[in-house]
C-alpha positions, 0 to 999 in steps of 0.5 A, a space after each residue: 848519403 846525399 846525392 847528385 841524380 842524374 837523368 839519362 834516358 838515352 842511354 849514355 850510360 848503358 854501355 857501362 863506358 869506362 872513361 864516363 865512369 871515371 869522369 864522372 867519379 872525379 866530378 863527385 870527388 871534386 864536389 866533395 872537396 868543396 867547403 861545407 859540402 853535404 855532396 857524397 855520390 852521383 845517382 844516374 838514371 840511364 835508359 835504353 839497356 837490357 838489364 834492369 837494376 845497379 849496373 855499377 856502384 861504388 862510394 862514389 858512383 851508382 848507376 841505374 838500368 831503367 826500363 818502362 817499369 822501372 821509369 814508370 815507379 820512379 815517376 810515381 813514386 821512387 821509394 817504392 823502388 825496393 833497390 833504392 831502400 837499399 842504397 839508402 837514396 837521397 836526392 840533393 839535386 837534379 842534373 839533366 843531359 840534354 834540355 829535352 828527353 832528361 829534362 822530361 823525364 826528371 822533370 815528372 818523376 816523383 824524385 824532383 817533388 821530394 822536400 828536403 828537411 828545410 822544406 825546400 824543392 830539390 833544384 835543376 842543373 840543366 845542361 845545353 849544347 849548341 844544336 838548338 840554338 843553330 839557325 833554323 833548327 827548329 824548322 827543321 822537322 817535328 822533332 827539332 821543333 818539339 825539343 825547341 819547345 821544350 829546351 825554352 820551357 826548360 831553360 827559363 825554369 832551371 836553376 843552373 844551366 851549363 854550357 860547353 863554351 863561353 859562346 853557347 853561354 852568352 847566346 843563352 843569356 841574350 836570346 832567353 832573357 836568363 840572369 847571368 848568374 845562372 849560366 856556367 861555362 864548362 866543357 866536358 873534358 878528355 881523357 887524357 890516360 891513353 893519349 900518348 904519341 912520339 913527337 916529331 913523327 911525321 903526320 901520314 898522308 890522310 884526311 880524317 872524319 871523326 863522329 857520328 855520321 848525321 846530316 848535321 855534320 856536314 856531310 856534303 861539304 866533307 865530300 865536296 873538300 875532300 874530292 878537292 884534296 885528292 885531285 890536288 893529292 891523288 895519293 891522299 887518304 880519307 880515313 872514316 872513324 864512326 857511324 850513323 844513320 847517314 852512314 851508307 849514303 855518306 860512304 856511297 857519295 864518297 867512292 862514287 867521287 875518288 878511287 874506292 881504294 882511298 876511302 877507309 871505313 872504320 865504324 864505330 870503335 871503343 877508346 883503345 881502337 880510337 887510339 890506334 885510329 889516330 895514328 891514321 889521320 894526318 889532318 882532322 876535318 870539321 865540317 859541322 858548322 854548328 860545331 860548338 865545343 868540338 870534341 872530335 878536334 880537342 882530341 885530334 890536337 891532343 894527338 898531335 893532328 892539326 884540324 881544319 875547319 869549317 867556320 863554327 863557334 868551336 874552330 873559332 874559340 879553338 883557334 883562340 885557344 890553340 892558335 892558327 898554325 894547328 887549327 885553321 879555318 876552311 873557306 869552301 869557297 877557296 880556289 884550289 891553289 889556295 886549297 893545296 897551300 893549306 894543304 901543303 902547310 898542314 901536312 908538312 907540321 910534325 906531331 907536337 905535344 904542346 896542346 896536349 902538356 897544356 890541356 893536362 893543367 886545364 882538364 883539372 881546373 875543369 874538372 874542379 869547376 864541374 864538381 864546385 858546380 854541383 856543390 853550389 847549387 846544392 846550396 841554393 835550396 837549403 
């Protein structure tokens, strides 16, 4: 068995989320497809879980719950790691979720100094959304600015770096100095199984907010918009979908500015609760101006649900990708008329399925490129 590592020190993992499995599982058999491949699992280290051990496995796919004895042996040394001589543990290359903590943590473990029978280290996916790179961010406190450091020693020392839009990628490129050839660009595609809505039903009368609720998405200016959108439309919905630490003061702002039988809470819900969610929103808003991929609005088109968005990196490649008659961009500035036209226009669209029979076809090219990726740079090394 060769093997893909995958650092997971939050603990994405953990929860044993079935749609992560799965989409990781299709990655490894996308790289097995790859010719002259040697690729055959995917090995991931994941943190912050009760249970010490394999969480899951499979041919394809194991999973490690890691707690500080278990991190620590890896560091020093991994084979002394009684379940790893049971899975017989062979590491081809290294992947990091984040530029920072994965990066860390893979960097000083004994797995990244092992040699490969042609004497070669073991090289370094690395992967990079678009906070860090938001002006600003760095400045932003003790944190921000220890993972800046970080993510520029990381990125300048990796050997592929995956970004999630073509944007991010350049931005790379240009800002860290870093040959093209070792930034890819792709996006970490959507489940597609349980997306499934009548066309042409009418949208309800709601506006939603969809993720983790933290400063950095724009909390105010959702507020802001959406006390607009009820003076316009006393009879409007806002339908709230996730948690965060900014949670209590978010739900506070909002019924002290409209009727607290307007606002909806949901929490934080699993994959089948967030399909029946859904049902609830008539129109997705974004406010994240650091937005880059913009999970949240890809799901909301997939369900038929028009978005509307502050200017980012993610609503402009989504309008390029989607057009702007679903997606359209929110200027905070607008008077309220022009709110309302917006507004009107929005509410009046039915639910259509046309992104979601287009991005079927897309997610498998993505999908495949994700897979080829990890083969590729396998080959690097050897």
């Amino acid at each position: 068995m060769r093997d893909v590592v995958l650092f997971d020190p939050r603990g994405s993992f953990s929860g044993l989320d079935q749609n992560l499995i799965d989409r990781h599982k299709e990655y490894v058999l996308a790289a097995r497809e790859f010719p002259l491949t040697s690729i055959s699992r995917l090995v991931v280290f994941t943190g912050k879980t009760k249970q010490v051990g394999i969480l899951y496995r499979d041919d394809a796919l194991i999973i490690i719950g890691c707690n500080r004895h278990t991190w620590f042996q890896v560091f020093i040394n991994y084979r002394k790691i009684a379940l790893l001589r049971e899975i017989e543990f062979s590491p081809l290359i290294i992947t990091c979720s984040d530029p920072w903590a994965s990066y860390f943590y893979a960097r000083i473990s004994s797995i990244s100094r092992v040699k490969s029978i042609s004497k070669k280290r073991i090289p370094f996916q690395l992967q990079v959304h678009a906070d860090f790179l938001a002006p600003k961010w760095s400045s932003a406190g003790m944190v921000p600015l220890a993972k800046s450091v970080l993510s520029r020693f990381a990125i300048k020392r990796a050997d592929q770096i995956r970004c999630v839009s073509k944007s991010i990628s350049a931005d790379i490129v240009n800002r860290f100095n870093v040959p093209i050839s070792k930034v890819i660009s792709i996006p970490v595609p959507l489940n597609v199984r349980a997306t499934k809505f009548p066309e042409g039903k009418e949208l309800p009368l709601s506006i939603g907010f969809v993720g983790r609720i933290h400063l950095e998405r724009g909390l105010k200016v959702f507020t802001e918009i959406a006390t607009e959108l009820i003076k316009i439309e006393p009879n409007l919905r806002v339908i709230i979908a996730g948690d965060g630490p900014e949670r209590e003061s978010f739900l506070k702002q909002l019924q002290s500015k409209m009727p607290a039988s307007s606002v909806e809470f949901l929490g934080q819900l699993n994959p089948i609760q967030m399909e029946a969610a859904w049902d609830k929103i008539g129109i997705l808003l974004s406010t994240a101006p650091t937005e880059s991929y913009g999970r949240s609005t890809r799901e909301a088109l997939m369900h038929g649900i028009p978005v509307w968005g502050v200017p980012s990196r993610g609503i402009s490649e989504l309008i390029a990708e989607a057009g702007s008659v679903l997606v359209r961009e929110l200027n905070v500035h607008l008077s309220t008329n022009d709110l309302e036209v917006t507004l009107r226009e929005l509410l009046a669209l039915q639910r259509d399925n046309g992104y979601y029979t287009e991005y079927l076809q897309l997610r498998k090219e993505i999908v495949n490129d994700i897979g080829s990726a990890w083969a590729r740079l396998s080959k690097t090394c050897q």
